[in-house]
Structure formats: C-alpha cells, structure tokens
PDB file of N, CA, C and O in Angstrom:
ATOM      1  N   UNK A   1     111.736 124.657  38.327  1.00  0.00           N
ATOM      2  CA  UNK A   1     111.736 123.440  37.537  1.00  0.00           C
ATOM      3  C   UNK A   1     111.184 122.301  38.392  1.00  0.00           C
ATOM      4  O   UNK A   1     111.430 122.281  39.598  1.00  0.00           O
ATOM      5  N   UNK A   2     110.399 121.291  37.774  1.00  0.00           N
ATOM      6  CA  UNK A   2     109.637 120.441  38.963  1.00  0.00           C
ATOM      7  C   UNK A   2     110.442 119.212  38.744  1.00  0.00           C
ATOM      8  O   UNK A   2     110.963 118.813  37.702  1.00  0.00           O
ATOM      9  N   UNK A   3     110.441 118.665  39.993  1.00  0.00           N
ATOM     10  CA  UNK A   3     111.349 117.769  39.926  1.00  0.00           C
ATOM     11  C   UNK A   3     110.775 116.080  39.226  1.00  0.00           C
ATOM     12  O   UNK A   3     109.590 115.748  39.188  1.00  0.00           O
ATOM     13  N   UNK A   4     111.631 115.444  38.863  1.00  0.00           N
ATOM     14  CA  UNK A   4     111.902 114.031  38.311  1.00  0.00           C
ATOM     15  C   UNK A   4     111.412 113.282  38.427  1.00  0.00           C
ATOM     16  O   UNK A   4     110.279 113.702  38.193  1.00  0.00           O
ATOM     17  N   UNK A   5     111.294 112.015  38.709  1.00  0.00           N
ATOM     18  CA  UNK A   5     110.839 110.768  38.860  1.00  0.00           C
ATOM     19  C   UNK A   5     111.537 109.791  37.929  1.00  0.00           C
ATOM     20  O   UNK A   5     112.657 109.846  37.421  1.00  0.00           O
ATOM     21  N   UNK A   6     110.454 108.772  37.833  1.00  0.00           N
ATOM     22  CA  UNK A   6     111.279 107.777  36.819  1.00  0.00           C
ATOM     23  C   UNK A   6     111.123 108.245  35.755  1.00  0.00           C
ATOM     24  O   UNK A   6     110.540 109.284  35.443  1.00  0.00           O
ATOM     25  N   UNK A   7     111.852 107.187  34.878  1.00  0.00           N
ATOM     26  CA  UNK A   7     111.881 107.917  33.079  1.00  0.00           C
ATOM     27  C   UNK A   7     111.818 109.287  32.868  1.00  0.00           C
ATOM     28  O   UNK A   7     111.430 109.857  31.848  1.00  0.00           O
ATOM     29  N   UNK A   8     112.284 109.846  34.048  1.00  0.00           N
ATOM     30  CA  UNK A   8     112.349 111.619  34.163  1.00  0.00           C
ATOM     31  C   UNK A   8     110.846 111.940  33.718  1.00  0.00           C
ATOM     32  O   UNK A   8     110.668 112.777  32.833  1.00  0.00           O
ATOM     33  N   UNK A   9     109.908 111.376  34.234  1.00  0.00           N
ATOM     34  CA  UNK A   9     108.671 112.362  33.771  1.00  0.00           C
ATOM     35  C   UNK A   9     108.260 113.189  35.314  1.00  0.00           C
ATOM     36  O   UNK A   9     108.845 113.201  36.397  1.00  0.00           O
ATOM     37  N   UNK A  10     107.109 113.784  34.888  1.00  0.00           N
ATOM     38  CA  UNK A  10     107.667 115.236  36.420  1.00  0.00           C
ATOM     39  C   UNK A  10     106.585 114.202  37.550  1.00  0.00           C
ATOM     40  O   UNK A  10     105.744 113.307  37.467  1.00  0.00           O
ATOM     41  N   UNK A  11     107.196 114.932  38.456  1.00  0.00           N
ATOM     42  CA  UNK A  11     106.473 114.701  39.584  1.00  0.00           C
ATOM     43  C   UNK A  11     105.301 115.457  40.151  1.00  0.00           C
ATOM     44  O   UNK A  11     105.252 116.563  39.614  1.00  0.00           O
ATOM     45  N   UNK A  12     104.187 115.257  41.172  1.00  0.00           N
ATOM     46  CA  UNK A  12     103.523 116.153  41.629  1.00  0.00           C
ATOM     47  C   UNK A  12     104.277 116.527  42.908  1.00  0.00           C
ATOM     48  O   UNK A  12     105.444 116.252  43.185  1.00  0.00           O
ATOM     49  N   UNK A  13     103.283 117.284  43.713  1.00  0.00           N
ATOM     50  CA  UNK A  13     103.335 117.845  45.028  1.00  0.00           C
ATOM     51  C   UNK A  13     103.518 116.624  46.002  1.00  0.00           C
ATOM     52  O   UNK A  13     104.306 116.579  46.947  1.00  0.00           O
ATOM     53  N   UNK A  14     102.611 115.605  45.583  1.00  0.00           N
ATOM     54  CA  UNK A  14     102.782 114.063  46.644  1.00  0.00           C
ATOM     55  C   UNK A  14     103.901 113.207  45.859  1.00  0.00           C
ATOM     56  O   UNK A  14     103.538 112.032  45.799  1.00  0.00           O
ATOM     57  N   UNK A  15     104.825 113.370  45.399  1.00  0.00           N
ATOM     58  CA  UNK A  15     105.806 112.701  44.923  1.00  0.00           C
ATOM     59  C   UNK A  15     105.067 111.703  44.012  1.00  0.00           C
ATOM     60  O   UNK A  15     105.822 110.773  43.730  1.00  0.00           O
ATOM     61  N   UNK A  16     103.963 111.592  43.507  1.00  0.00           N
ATOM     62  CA  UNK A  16     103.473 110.620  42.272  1.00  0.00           C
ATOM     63  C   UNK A  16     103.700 110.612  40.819  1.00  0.00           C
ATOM     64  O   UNK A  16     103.345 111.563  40.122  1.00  0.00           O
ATOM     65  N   UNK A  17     104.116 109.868  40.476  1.00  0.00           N
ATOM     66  CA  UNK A  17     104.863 110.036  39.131  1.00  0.00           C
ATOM     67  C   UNK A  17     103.682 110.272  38.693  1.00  0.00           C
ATOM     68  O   UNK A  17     102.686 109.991  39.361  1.00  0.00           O
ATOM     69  N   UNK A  18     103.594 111.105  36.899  1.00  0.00           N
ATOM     70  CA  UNK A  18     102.574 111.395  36.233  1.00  0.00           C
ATOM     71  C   UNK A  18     102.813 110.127  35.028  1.00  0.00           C
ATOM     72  O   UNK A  18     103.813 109.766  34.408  1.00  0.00           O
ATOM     73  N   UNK A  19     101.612 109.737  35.033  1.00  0.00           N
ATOM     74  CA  UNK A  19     101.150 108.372  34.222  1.00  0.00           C
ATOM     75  C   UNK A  19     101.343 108.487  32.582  1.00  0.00           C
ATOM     76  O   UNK A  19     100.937 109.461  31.948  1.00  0.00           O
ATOM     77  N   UNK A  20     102.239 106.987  31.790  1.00  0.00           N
ATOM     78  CA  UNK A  20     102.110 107.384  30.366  1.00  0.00           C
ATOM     79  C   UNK A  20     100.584 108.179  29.509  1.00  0.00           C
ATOM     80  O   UNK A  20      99.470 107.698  29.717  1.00  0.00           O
ATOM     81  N   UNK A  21     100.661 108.679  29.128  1.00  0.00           N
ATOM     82  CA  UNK A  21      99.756 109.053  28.088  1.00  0.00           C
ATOM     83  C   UNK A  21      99.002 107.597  27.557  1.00  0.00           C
ATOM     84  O   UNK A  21      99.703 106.749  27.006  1.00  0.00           O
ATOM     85  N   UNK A  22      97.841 107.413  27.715  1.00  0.00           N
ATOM     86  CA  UNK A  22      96.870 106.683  27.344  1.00  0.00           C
ATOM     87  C   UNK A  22      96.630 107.074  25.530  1.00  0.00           C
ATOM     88  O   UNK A  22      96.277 105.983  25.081  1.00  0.00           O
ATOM     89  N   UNK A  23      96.641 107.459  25.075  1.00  0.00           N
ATOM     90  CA  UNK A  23      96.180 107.637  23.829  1.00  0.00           C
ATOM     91  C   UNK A  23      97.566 107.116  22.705  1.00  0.00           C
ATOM     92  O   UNK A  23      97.515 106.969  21.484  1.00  0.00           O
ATOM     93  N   UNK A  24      98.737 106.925  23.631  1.00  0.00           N
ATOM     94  CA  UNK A  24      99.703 106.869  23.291  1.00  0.00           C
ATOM     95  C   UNK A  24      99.719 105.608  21.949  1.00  0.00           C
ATOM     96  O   UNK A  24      99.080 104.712  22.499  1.00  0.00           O
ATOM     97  N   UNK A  25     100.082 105.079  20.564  1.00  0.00           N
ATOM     98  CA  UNK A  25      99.931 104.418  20.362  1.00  0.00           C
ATOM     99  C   UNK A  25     101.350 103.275  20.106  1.00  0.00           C
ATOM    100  O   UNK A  25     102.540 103.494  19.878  1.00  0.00           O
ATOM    101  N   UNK A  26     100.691 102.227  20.242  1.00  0.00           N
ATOM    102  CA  UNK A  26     101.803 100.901  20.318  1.00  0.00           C
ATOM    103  C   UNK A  26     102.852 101.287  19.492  1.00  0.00           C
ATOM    104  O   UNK A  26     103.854 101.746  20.039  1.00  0.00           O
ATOM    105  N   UNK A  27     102.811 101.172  18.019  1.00  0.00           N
ATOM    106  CA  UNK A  27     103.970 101.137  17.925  1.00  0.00           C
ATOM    107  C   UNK A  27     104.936 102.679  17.535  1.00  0.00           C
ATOM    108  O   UNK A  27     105.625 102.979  16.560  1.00  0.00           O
ATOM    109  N   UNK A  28     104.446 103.695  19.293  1.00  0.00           N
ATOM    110  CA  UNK A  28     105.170 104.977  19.096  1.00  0.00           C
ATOM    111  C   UNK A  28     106.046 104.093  20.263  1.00  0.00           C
ATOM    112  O   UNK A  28     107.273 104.153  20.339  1.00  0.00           O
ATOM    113  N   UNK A  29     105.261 103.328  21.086  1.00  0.00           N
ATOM    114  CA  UNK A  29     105.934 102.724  22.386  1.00  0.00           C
ATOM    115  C   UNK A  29     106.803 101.377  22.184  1.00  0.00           C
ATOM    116  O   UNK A  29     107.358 100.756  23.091  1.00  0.00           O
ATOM    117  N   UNK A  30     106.810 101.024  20.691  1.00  0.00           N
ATOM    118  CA  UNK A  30     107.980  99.998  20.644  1.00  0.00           C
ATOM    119  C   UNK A  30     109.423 100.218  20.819  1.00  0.00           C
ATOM    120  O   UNK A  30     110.363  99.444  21.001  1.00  0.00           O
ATOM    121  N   UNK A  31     109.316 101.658  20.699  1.00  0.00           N
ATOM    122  CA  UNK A  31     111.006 102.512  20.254  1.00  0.00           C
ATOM    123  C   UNK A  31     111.486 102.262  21.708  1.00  0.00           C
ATOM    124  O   UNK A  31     112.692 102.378  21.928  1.00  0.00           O
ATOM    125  N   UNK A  32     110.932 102.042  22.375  1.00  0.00           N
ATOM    126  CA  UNK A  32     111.128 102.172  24.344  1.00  0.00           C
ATOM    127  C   UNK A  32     110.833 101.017  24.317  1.00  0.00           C
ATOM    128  O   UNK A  32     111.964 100.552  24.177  1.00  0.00           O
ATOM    129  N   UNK A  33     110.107 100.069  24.344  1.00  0.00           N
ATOM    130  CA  UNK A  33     109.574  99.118  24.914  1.00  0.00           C
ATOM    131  C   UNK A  33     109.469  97.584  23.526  1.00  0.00           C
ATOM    132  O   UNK A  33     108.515  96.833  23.325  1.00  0.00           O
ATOM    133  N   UNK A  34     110.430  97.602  23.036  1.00  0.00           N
ATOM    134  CA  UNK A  34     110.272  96.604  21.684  1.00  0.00           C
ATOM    135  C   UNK A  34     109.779  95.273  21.724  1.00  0.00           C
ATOM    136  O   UNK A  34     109.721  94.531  20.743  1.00  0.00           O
ATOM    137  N   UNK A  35     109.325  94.906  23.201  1.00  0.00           N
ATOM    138  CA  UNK A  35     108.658  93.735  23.400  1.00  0.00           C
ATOM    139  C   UNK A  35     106.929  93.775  22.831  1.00  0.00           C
ATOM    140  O   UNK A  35     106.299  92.848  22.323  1.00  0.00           O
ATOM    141  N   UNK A  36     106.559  94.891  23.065  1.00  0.00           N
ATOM    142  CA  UNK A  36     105.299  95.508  22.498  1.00  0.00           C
ATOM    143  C   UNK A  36     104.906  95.110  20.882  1.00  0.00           C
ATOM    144  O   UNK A  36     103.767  94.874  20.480  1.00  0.00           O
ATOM    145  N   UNK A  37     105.981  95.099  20.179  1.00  0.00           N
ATOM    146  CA  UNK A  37     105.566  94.622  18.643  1.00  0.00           C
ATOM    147  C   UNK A  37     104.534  93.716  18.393  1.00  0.00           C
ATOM    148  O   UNK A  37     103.950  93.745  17.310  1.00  0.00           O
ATOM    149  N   UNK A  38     104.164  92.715  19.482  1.00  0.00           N
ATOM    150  CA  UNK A  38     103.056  91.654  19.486  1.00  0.00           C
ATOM    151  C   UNK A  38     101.486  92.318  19.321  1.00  0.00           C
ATOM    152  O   UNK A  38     100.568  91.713  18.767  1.00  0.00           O
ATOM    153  N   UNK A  39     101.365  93.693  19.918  1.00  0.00           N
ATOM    154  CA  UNK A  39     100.023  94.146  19.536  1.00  0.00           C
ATOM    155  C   UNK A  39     100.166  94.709  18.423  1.00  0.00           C
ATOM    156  O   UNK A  39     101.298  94.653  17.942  1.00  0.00           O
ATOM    157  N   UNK A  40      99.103  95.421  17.653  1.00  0.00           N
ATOM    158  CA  UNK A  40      99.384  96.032  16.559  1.00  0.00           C
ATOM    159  C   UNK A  40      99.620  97.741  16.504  1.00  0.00           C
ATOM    160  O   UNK A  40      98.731  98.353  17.095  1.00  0.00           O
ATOM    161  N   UNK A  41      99.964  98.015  16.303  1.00  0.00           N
ATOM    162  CA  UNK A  41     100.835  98.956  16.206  1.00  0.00           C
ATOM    163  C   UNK A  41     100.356 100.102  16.129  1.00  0.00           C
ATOM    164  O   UNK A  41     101.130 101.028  16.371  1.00  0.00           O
ATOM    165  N   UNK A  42      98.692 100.479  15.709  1.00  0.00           N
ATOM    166  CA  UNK A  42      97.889 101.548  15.668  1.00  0.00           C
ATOM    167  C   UNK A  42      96.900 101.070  16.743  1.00  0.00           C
ATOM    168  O   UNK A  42      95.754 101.519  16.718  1.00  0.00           O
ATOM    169  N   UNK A  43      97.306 100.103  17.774  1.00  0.00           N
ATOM    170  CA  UNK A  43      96.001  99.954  19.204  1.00  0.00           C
ATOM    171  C   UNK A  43      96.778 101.500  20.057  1.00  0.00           C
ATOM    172  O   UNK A  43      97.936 101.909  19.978  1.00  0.00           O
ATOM    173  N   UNK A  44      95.625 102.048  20.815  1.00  0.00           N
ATOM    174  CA  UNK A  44      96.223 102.766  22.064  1.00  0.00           C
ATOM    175  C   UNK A  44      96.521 102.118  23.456  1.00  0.00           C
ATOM    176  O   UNK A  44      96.279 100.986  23.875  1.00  0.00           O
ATOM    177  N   UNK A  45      96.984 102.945  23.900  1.00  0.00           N
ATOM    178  CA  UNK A  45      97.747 102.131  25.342  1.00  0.00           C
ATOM    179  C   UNK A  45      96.578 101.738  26.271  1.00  0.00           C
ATOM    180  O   UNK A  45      96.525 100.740  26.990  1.00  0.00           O
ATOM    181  N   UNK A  46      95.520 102.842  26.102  1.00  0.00           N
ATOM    182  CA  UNK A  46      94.392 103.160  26.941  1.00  0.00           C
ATOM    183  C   UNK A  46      93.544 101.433  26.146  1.00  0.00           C
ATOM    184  O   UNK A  46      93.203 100.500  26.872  1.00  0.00           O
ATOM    185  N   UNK A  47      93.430 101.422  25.057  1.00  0.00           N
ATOM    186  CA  UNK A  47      92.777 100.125  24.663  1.00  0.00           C
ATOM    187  C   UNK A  47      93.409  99.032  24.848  1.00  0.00           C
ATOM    188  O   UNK A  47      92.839  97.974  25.117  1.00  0.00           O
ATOM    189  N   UNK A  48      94.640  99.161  24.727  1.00  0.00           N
ATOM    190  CA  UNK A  48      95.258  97.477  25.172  1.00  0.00           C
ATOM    191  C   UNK A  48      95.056  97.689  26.796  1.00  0.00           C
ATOM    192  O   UNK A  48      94.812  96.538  27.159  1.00  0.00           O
ATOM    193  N   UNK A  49      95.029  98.319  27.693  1.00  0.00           N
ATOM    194  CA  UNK A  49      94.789  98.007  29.058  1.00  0.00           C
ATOM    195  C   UNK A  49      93.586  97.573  29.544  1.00  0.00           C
ATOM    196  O   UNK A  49      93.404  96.942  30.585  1.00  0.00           O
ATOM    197  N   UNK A  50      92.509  98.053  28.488  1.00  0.00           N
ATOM    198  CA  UNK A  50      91.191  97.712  28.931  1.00  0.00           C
ATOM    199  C   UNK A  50      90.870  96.451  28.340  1.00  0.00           C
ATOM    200  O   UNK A  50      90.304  95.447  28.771  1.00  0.00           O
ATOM    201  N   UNK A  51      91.288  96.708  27.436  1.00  0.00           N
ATOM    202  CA  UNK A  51      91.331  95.072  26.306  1.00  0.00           C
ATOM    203  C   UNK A  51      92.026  93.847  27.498  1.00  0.00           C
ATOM    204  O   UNK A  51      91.215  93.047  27.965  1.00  0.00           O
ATOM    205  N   UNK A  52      92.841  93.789  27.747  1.00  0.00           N
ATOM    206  CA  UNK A  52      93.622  93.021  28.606  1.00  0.00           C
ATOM    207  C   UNK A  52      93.627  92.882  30.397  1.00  0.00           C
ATOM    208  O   UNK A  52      94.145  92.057  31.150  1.00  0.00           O
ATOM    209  N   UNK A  53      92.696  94.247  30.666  1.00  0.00           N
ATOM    210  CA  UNK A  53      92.935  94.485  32.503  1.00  0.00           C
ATOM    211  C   UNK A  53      94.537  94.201  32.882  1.00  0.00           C
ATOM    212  O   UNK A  53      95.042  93.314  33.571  1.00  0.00           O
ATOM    213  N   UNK A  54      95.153  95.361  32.124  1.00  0.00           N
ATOM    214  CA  UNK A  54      96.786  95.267  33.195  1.00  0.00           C
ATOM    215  C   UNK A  54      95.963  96.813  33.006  1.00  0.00           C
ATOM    216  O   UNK A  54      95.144  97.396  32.295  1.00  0.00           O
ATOM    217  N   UNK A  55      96.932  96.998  34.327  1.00  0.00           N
ATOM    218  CA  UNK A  55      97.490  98.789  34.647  1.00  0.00           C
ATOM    219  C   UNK A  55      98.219  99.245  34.613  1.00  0.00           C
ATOM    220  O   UNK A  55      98.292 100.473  34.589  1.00  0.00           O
ATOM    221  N   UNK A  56      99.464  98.165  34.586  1.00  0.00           N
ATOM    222  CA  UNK A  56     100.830  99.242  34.476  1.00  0.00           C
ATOM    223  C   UNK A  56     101.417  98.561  33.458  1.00  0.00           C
ATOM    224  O   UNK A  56     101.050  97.427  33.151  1.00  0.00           O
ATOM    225  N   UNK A  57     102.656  99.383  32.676  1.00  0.00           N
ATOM    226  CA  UNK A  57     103.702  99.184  31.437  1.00  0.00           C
ATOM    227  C   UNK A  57     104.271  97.460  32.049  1.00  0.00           C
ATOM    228  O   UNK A  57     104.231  96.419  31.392  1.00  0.00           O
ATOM    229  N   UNK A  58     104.702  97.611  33.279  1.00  0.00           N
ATOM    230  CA  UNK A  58     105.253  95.949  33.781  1.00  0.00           C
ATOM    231  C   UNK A  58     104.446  95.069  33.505  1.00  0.00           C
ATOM    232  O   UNK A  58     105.048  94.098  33.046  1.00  0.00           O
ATOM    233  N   UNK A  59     103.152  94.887  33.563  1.00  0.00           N
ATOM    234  CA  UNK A  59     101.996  93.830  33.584  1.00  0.00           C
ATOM    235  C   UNK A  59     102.278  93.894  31.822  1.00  0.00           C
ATOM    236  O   UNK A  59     103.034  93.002  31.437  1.00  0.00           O
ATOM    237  N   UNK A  60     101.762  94.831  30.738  1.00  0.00           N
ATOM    238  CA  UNK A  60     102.070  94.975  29.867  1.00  0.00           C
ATOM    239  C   UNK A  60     102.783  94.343  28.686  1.00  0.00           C
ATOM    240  O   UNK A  60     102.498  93.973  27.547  1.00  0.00           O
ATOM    241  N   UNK A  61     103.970  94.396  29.582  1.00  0.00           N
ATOM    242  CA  UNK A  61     105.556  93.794  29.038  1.00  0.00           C
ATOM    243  C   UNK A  61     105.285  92.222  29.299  1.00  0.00           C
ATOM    244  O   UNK A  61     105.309  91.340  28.441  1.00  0.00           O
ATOM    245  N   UNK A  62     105.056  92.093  30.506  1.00  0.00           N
ATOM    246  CA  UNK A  62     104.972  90.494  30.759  1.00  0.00           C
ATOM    247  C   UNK A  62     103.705  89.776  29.718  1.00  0.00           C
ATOM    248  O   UNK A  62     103.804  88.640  29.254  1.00  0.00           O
ATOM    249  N   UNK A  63     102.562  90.673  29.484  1.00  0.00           N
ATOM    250  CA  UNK A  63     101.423  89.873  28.960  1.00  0.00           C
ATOM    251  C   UNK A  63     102.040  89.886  27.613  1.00  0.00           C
ATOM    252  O   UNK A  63     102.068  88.765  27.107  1.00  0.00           O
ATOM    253  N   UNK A  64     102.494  90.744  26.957  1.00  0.00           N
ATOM    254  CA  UNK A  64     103.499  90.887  25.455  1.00  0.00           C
ATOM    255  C   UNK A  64     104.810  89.284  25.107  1.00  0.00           C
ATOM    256  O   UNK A  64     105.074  88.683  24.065  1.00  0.00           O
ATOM    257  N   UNK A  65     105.415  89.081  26.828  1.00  0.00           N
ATOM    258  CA  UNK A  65     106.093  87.758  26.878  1.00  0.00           C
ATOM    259  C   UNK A  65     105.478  86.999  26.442  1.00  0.00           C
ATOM    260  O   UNK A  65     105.957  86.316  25.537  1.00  0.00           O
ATOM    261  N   UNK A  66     104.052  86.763  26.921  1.00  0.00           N
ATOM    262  CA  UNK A  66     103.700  85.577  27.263  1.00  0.00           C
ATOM    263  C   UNK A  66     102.993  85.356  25.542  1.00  0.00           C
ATOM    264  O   UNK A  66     103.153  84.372  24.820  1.00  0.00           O
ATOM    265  N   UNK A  67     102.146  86.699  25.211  1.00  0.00           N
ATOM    266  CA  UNK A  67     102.079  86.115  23.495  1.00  0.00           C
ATOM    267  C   UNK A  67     103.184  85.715  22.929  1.00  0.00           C
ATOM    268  O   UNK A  67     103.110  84.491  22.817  1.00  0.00           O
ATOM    269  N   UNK A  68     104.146  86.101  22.524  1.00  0.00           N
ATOM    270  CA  UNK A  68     105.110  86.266  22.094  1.00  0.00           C
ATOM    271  C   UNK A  68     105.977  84.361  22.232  1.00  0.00           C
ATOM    272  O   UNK A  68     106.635  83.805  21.353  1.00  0.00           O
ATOM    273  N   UNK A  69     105.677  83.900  23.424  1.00  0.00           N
ATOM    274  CA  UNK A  69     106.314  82.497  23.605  1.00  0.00           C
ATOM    275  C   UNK A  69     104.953  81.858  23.070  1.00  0.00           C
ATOM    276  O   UNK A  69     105.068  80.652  22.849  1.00  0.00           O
ATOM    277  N   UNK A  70     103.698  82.387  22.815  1.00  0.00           N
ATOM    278  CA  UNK A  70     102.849  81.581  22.320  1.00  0.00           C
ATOM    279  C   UNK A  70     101.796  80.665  23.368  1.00  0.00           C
ATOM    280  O   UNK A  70     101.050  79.718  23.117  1.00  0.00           O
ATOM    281  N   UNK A  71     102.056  81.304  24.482  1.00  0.00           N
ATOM    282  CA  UNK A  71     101.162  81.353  25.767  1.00  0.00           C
ATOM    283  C   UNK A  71      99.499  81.328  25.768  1.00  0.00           C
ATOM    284  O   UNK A  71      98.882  81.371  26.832  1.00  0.00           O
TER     285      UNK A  71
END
C-alpha cells in the first residue's frame, strides 16, 4: 500500500505529493473548498490556473477571497 501525504492522496518514491487533477471542475471542488463558488462552476482547475497564474489550491482560495470581498 503506498503511503499518504496530505488530503491522503499517495505519495511517490521522493515523498512528493501527487497534484489535484487539472481537469477537475469548479464546482466538483466547491464540496471541499466552498470559497471557490466565485468561478463558475463548469471552468476546470487547469483553466482557472492559467486564466489567473496561481499554482497551487492556497493561491486559489486567496484569489476566490479577494473576488468575493469585491477586490
């Protein structure tokens, strides 16, 4: 069995967590992440990152704040 990481997704051989699914769409990732409701809900993860230049779910969440207060 391969071992863990965060959000229990598996790990490799160099201890690197394996990355959300890019194709993933917004609002499958509101159920986890309900700050997300600000994009629309049929964008992919892979398009809001390129759309926006974040890389990770944290950058993400914060750029979702900042619409959201109307930033």
């Amino acid at each position: 069995m391969p071992k863990r990481g965060l959000d229990n997704r598996a790990v490799n051989k160099d201890s690197q967590i394996r990355e959300k699914n890019g194709s993933a769409k917004m609002g499958n990732l509101t159920k986890t992440y309900p700050e997300l409701r600000v994009f629309s809900p049929d964008a992919t993860l892979t398009g809001i990152r390129k759309r926006y230049d974040v890389t990770s779910i944290a950058e993400l969440r914060q750029l979702a704040a900042k619409k959201a207060s109307g930033r």
